[in-house]
C-alpha positions in Angstrom: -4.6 -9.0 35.8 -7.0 -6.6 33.9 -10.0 -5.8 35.8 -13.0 -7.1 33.8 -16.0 -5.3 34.4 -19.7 -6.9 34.6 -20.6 -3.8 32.1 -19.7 -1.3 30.2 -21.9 1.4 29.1 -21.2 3.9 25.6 -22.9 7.1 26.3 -24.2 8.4 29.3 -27.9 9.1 28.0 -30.9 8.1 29.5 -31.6 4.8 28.0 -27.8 3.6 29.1 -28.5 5.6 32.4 -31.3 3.1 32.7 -29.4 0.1 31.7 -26.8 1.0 34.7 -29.1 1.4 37.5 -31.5 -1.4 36.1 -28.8 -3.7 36.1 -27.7 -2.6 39.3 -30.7 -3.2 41.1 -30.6 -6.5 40.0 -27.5 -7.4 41.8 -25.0 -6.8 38.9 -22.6 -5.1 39.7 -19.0 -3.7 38.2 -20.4 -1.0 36.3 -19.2 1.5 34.1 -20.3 4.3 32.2 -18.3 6.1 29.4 -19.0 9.6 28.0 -17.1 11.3 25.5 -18.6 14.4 26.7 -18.1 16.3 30.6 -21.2 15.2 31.8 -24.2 13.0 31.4 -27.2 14.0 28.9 -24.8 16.1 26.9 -27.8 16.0 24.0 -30.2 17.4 26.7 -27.7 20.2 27.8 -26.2 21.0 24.5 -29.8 20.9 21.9 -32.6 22.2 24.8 -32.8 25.8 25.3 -32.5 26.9 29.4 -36.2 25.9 30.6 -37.2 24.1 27.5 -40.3 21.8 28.5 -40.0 18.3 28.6 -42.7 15.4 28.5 -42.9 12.0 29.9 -45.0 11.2 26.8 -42.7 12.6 23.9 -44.6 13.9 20.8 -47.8 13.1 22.9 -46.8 9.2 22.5 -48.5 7.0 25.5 -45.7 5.3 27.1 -45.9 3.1 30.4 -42.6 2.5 32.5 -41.4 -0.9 32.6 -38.9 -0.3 35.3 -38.1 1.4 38.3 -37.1 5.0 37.6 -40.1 7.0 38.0 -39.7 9.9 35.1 -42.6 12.4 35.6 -42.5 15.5 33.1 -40.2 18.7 34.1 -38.0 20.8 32.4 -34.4 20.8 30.8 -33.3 21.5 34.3 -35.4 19.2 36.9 -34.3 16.7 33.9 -31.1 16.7 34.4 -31.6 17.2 38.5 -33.4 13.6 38.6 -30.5 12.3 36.4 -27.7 13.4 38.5 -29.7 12.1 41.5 -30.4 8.5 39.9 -26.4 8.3 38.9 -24.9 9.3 42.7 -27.6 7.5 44.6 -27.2 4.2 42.8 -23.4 4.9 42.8 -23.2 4.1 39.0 -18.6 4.7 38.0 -18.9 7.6 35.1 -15.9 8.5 33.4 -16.3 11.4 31.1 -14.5 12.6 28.0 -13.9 9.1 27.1 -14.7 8.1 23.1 -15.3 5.3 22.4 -13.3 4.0 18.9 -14.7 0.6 18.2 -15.7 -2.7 20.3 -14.3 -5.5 19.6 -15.6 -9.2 20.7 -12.9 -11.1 21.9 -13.6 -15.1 23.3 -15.8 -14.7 25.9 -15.3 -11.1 26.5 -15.4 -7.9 24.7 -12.6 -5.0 24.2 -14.0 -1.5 24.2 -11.0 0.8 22.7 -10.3 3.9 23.5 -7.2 6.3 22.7 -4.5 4.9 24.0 -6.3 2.4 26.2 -8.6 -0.7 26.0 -11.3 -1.7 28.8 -12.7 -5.7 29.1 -16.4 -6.0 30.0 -18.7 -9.1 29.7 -21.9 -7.3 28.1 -21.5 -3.7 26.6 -24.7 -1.3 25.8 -24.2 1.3 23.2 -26.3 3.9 23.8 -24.9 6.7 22.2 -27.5 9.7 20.7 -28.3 10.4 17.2 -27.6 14.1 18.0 -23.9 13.5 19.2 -23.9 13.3 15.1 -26.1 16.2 14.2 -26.9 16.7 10.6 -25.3 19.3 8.5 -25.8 20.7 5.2 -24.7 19.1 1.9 -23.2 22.3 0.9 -19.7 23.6 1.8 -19.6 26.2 4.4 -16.9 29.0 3.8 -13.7 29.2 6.2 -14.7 32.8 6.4 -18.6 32.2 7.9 -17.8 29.1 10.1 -18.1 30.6 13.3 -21.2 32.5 12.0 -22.7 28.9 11.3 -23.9 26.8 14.2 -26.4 23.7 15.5 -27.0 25.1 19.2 -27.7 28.4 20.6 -24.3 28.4 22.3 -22.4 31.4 20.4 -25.8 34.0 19.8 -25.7 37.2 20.6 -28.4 39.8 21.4 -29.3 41.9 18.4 -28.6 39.8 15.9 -30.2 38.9 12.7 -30.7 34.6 12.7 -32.0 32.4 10.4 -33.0 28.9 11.5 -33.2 25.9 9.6 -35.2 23.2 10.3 -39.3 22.5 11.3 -39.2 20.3 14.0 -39.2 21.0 17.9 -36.0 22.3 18.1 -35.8 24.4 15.1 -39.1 25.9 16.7 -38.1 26.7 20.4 -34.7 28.1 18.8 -36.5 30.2 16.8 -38.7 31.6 19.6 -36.2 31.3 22.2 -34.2 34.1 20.0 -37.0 36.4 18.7 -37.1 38.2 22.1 -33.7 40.0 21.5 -32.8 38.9 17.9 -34.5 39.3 14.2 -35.5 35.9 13.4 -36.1 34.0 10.8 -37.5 30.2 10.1 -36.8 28.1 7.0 -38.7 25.1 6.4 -38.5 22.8 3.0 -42.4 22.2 3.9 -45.3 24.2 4.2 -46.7 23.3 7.5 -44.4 22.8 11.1 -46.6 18.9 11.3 -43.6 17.7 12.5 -43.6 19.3 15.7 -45.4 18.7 19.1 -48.9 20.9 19.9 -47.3 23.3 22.2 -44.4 24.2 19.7 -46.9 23.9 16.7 -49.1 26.8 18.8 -45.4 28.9 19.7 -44.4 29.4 16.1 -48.1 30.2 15.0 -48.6 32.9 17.6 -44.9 34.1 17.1 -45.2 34.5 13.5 -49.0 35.7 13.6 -47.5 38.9 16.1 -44.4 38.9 13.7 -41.5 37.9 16.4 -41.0 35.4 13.7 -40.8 35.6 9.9 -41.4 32.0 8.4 -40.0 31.0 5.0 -41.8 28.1 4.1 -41.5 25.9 1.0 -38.1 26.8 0.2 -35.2 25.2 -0.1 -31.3 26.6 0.8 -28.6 25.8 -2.2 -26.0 26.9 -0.5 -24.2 29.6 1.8 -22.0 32.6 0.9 -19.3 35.0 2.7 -20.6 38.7 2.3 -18.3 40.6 4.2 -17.8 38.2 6.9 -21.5 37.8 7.2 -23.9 34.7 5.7 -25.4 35.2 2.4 -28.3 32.7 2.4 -28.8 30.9 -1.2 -32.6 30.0 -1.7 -34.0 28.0 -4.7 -36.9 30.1 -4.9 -36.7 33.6 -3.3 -33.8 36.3 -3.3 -30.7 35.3 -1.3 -30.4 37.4 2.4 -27.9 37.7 4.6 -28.2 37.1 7.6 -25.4 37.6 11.3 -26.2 34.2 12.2 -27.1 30.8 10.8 -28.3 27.8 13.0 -29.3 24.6 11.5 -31.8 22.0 13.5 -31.9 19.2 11.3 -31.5 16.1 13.4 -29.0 13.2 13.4 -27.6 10.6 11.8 -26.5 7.0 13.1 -22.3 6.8 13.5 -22.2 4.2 10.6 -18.4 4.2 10.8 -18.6 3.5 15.0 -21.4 0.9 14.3 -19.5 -0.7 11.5 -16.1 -1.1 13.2 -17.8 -2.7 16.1 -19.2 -5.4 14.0 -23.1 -3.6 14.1 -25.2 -4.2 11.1 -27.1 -1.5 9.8 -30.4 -1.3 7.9 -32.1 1.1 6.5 -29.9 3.5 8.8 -30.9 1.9 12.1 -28.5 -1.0 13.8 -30.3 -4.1 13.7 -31.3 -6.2 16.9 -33.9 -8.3 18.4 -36.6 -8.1 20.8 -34.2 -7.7 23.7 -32.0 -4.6 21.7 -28.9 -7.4 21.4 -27.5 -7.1 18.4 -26.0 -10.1 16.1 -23.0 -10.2 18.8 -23.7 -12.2 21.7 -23.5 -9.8 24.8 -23.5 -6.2 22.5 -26.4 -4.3 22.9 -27.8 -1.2 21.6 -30.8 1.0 23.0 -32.2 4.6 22.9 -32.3 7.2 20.3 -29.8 5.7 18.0 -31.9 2.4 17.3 -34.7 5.5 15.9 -37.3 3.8 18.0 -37.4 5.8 21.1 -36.7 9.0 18.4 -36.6 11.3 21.3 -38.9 9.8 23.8 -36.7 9.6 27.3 -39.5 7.2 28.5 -38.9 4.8 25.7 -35.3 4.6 26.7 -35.8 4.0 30.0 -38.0 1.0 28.8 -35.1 0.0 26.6 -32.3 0.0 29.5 -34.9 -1.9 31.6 -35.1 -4.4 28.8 -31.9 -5.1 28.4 -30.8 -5.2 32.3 -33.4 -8.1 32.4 -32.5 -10.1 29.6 -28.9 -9.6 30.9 -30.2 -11.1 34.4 -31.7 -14.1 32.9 -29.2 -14.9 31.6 -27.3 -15.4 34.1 -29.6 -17.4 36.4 
């Protein structure tokens, strides 16, 4: 017969990183993690520049943990550290480069598909990130300047002239990350970097009051150009430029197709559920970034794993 497992877990994030070892501890056991990426937090090690601070209280948001991992604020590295620590000490399974096609309810227990294979569970949490769908321009990017185009710092090079698009954290620590060996630009449709937390906010003003950083502000991009195997940057208001390098930090969307196919309801771009993060299917869950609550907060995610993993036990009692 076909091993059923207690629960399966979509994305290997902190929120269903929670949901594993929350449930755990409270005696469930049969657990399994899938990640279509090689390794846990793949939004943490593919969007956070090396060193890249991060906060307990995201955005300065007060949050109190509900459960039992104790998440103290650190760095993109002592991040990941406590993560691979929580996963092998509460001996959570965690296959990677596994996607996830659709989830299908059947009777009592759910199918989870993936290519060329299909795993049973009894409860399945789908925790996968916004980012694992960044956003990308409306435009059409040139066969020619694709490789010059990007949404993480993973193909710059020293010396380089980069533009950035984008105001919130991301788009700021890019920018500044790069302006010690590159010419940098920022474009921003707004006038003001409000999105961003106080210590970014402070970065970009220093960096662009000692010029390390030249901000475009109010100005909009209509589209991108191949000069000479370089990007020629169309701006609504201002003379085009061209630039070695283009990197875009403009969030992420919800998988709408995913969500759809796994019987999720979506409104206003966010999957609906109740208080417990269950959605309209008995025993399917959602939690973290993609339900837009938690945004970006690692703390709120953790909350919502904890959530869940209780419901879960109640249930069964």
């Amino acid at each position: 017969m076909q091993r059923v497992y207690e629960m399966v877990i979509v994305g290997a994030g902190p929120a269903g990183i929670a949901a594993a070892v929350e449930s755990y501890l409270l005696g469930i056991r049969d657990i399994l993690m899938l990640e279509k990426d090689d390794n846990h937090n793949a939004t943490i090690r593919k969007y956070y520049k090396d060193n890249k601070r991060v906060d307990k209280d995201w955005k300065g948001q007060k949050v109190e943990l509900d459960g039992n991992l104790y998440f103290l604020d650190g760095t993109k590295e002592t991040t990941l550290d406590f993560f691979d620590e929580v996963i092998k000490s509460h001996g959570i399974e965690l296959k990677t480069h596994t996607e996830v096609s659709k989830i299908v309810k059947a009777g009592e227990l759910f199918e989870v598909h993936l290519a060329g294979d299909v795993i049973m569970a009894k409860y399945v949490v789908v925790t996968i990130g916004r980012m694992g769908k960044p956003n990308k321009p409306d435009y059409k990017i040139a066969a020619g300047i694709k490789k010059r185009v990007g949404y993480t710092l993973d193909d710059c090079s020293e010396g380089e002239k980069v533009l950035i698009v984008g105001g919130g954290d991301s788009a700021i620590e890019y920018a500044v990350d790069l302006s010690a060996k590159n010419k940098v630009s920022i474009c921003y449709r707004r006038g003001t970097f409000g999105r961003a937390n106080p210590t970014n906010q402070r970065d970009i003003a220093n960096a662009i009051a000692h010029q390390e950083v030249r901000a475009i502000l109010n100005v909009n991009i209509l589209g991108l150009e191949d000069e000479e195997g370089k990007v020629k940057v169309l701006f609504d208001e201002i003379e085009h430029e061209v630039y070695d390098r283009v990197i875009y930090a403009i969030g992420g969307t919800t998988p709408s197709a995913f969500l759809a196919s796994s019987g999720i309801e979506e409104k206003d771009g966010k999957p609906v559920h109740d208080e417990n993060y269950e959605t309209a299917t008995a025993g399917l869950f959602v939690a973290g970034d993609i339900t837009q609550e938690s945004g970006g907060s690692i703390a709120l995610g953790l909350n919502h794993g904890y959530q869940i993993a209780c419901h879960i036990n109640a249930q069964k009692v």
